[in-house]
C-alpha positions as CSV (number, residue, x, y, z in Angstrom):
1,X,15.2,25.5,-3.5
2,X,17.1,22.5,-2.6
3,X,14.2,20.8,-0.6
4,X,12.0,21.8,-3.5
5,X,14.8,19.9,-5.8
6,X,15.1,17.3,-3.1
7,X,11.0,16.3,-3.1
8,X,10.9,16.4,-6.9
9,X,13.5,13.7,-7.2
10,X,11.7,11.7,-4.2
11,X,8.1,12.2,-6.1
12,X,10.0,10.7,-9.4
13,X,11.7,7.9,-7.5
14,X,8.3,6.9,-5.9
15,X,6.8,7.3,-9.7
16,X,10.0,5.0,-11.2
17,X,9.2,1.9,-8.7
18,X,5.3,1.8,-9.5
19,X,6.3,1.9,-12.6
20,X,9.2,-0.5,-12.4
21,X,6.0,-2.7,-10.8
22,X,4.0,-2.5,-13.9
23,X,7.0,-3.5,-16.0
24,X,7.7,-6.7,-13.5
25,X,4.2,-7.3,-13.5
26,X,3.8,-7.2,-17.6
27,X,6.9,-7.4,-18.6
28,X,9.0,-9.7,-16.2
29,X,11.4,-11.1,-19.2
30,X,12.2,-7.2,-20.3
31,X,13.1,-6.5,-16.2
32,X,15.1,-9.4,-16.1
33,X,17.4,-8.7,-19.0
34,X,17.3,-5.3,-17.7
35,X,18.6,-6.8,-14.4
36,X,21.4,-8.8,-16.5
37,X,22.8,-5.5,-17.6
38,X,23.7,-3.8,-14.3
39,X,27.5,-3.0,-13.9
40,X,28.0,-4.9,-17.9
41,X,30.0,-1.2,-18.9
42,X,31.0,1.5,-17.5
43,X,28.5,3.9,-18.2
44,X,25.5,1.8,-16.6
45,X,27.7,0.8,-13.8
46,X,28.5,4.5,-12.6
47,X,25.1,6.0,-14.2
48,X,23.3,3.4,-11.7
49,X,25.1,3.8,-8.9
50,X,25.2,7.9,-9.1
51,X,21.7,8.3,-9.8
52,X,21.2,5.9,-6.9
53,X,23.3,8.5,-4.8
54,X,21.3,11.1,-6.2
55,X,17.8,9.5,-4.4
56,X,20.0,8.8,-1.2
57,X,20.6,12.5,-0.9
58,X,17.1,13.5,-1.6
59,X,15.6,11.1,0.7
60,X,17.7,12.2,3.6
61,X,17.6,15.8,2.6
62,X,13.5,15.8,2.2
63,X,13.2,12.9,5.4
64,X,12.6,15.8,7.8
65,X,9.5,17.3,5.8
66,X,7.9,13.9,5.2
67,X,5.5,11.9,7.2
68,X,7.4,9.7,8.1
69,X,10.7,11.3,8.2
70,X,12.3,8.6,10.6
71,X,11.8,6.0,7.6
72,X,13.3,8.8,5.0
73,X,15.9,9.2,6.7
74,X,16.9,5.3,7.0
75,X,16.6,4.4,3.7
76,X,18.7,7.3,2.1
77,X,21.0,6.3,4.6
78,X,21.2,2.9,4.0
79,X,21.5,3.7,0.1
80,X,23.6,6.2,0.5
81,X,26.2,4.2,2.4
82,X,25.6,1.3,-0.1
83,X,26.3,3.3,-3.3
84,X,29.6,4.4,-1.6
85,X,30.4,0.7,-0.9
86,X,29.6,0.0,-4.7
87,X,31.7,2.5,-5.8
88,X,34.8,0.5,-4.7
89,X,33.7,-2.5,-5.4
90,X,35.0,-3.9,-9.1
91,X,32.4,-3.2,-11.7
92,X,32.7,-6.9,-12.9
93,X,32.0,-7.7,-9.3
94,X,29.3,-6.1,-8.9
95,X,28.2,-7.8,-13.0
96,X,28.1,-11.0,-11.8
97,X,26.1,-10.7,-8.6
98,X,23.7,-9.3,-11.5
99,X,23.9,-11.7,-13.8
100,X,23.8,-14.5,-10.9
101,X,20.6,-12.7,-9.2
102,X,19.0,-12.6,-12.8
103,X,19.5,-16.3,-13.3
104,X,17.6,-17.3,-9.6
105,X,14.8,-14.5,-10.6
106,X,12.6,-16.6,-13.0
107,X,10.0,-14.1,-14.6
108,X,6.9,-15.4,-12.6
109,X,8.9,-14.1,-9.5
110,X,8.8,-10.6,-10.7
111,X,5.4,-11.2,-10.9
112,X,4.9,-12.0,-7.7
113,X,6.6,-9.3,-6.1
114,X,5.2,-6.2,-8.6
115,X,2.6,-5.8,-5.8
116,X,5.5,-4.9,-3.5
117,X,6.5,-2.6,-6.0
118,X,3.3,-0.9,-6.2
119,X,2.9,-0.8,-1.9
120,X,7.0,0.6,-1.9
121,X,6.1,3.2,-4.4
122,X,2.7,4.0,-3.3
123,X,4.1,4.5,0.5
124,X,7.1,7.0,-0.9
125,X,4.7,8.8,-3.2
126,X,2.4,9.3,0.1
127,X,5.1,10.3,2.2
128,X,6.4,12.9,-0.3
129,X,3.0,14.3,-1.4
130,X,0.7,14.2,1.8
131,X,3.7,16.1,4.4
């Protein structure tokens, strides 16, 4: 039950960057104001970061049924450990790294990258659905 649980929030998380790709791709201005708002309140601060968790824990919890399970395993480590780091660090902190990131991102940069996006999502959404 829990691996079933576990694959179902990898298949959405690989769903939510292809689509997060389109959005940078057609949409740039809308991601980057989007970007501008992480850590502004509370709520998106702690929502972001716990469903952030949430990924990290299904990642390493699916890694060993994957294809790559080696790769799984790395990166719900590595955002696991960094969602406990931003946990502690000040919410207005962790604001104006957004707001400052937002400000170097012009929209054509999104652009640019969507097709990462698409490769990033495409690669998890194989490695979830083809084990």
């Amino acid at each position: 039950m829990i691996i079933t649980m576990a694959k179902f929030i990898v298949i959405l998380f690989g769903a939510f960057i292809i689509f997060s790709g389109f959005l940078m791709l057609f949409r740039p201005n809308k991601v980057r104001k989007t970007l501008q708002m992480a850590g502004s309140t509370n709520v998106i601060n702690y929502t972001e970061i716990t469903l952030r968790f949430l990924i990290a824990l299904a990642l390493i919890l699916y890694a060993g049924f994957s294809k790559i399970s080696e790769v799984f395993s790395v990166l719900g480590w590595f955002m696991l450990i960094t969602s406990l780091i931003l946990y502690g660090v000040p919410r207005s902190l962790h604001h104006q790294f957004s707001l400052k990131s937002a400000a170097i991102l012009k929209p054509m940069y999104f652009q640019w990258i969507a097709p990462l996006a698409f490769a990033f999502g495409g690669f998890i959404l194989y490695n979830a659905l083809c084990s």
